[in-house]
C-alpha positions as CSV (number, residue, x, y, z in Angstrom):
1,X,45.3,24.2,-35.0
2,X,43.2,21.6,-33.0
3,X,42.4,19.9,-35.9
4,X,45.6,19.4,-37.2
5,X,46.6,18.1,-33.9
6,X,43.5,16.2,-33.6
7,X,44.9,14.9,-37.4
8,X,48.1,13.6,-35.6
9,X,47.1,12.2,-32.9
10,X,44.9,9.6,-34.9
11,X,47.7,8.8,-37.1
12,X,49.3,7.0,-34.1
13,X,46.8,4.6,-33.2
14,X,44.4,3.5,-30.6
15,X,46.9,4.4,-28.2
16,X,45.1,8.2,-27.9
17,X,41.3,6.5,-27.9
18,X,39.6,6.2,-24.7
19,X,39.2,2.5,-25.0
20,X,43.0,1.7,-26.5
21,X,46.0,0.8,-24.7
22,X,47.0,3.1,-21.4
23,X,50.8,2.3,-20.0
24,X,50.8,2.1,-16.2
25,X,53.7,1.7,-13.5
26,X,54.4,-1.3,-11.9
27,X,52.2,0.1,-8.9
28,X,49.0,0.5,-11.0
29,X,49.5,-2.9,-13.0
30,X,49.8,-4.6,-9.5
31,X,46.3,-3.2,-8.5
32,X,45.3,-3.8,-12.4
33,X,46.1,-7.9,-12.1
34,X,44.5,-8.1,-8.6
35,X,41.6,-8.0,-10.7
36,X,41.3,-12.2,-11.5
37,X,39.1,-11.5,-15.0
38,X,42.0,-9.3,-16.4
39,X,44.1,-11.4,-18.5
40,X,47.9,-11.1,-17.8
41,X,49.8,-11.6,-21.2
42,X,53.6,-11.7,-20.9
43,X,54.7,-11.0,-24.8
44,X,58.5,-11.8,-24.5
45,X,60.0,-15.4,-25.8
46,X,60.0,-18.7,-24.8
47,X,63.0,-18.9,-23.2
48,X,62.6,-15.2,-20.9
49,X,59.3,-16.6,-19.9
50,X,60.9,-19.4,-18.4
51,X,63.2,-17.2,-16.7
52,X,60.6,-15.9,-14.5
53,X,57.1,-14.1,-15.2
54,X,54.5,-12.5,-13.3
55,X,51.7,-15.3,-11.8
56,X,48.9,-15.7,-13.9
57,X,50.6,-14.9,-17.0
58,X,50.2,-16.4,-20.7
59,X,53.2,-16.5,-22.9
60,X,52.7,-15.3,-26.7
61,X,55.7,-14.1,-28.0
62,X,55.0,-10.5,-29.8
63,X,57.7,-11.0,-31.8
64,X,56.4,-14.4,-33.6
65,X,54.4,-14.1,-36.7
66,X,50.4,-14.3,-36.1
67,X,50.9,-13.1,-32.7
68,X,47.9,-11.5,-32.8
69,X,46.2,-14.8,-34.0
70,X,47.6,-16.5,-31.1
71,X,46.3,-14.2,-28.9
72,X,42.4,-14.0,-30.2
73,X,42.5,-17.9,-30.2
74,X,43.4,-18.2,-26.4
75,X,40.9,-14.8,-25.3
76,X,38.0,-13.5,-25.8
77,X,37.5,-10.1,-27.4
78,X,36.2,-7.4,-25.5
79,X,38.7,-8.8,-22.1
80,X,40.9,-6.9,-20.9
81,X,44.5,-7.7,-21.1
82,X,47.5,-6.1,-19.2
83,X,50.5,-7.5,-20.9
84,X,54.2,-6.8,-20.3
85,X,58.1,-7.7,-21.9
86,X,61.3,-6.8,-20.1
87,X,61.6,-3.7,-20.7
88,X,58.3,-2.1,-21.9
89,X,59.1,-1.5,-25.5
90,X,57.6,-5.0,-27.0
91,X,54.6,-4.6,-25.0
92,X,54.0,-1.2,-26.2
93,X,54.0,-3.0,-30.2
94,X,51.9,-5.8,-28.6
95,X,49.4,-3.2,-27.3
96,X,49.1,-1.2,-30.3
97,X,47.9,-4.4,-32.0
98,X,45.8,-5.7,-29.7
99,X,43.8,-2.2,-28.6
100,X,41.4,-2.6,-31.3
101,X,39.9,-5.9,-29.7
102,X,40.7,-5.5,-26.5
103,X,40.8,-2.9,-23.0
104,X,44.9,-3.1,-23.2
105,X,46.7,-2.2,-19.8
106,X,50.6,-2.3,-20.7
107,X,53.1,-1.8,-18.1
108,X,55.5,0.4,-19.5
109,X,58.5,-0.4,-17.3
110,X,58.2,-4.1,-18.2
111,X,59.1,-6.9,-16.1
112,X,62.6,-5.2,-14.8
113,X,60.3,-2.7,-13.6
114,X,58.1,-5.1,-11.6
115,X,60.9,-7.0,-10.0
116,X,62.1,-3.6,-8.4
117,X,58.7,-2.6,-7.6
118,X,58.5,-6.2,-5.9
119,X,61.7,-6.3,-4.1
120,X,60.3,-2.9,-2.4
């Protein structure tokens, strides 16, 4: 039985390794991006960046073809990146491809998340 679950469980991804992705609240990626080395990626488009976005954040849309690319031309691997969309199901794609080159902190109530943690 554990190694059919064991099976499973690496079918989905990096998400289960100890050094892939790990989806945090609003509280945790606050403490995560006090942390000035820890690159903060915003992965929604163009135009919800502009909108408003969390200081410090890059803007690669995860939806864009070679958005990985994008990403490995403007950081180093090995960083570690906490990236975010509005909602927390883009980033969650955007970690998944990213976890095998980077430490991936994705906040898994997206930026509507943050702005209510915020306005506390």
């Amino acid at each position: 039985m554990s190694s059919i679950l064991t099976s499973l469980l690496s079918l989905f991804g990096c998400q289960e390794r100890p050094a892939g992705f790990k989806t945090v609240d609003a509280g945790e990626f606050a403490k995560t991006i006090a942390d000035t080395t820890v690159v903060v990626l915003d992965v929604r488009t163009a135009e919800e960046y502009e909108q408003g976005h969390i200081s410090r954040a890059m803007n690669v849309d995860v939806l864009q073809s070679g958005f990985s690319g994008k990403v490995s031309k403007l950081v180093p691997k090995g960083k570690t990146i906490a990236l975010y969309c509005r909602s927390g199901n883009r980033s969650k794609k955007a970690a998944a491809a990213l976890c095998n080159d980077y430490s991936v902190i994705e906040l898994g109530t997206g930026y509507n998340g943050w702005l209510k943690h915020s306005a506390r």
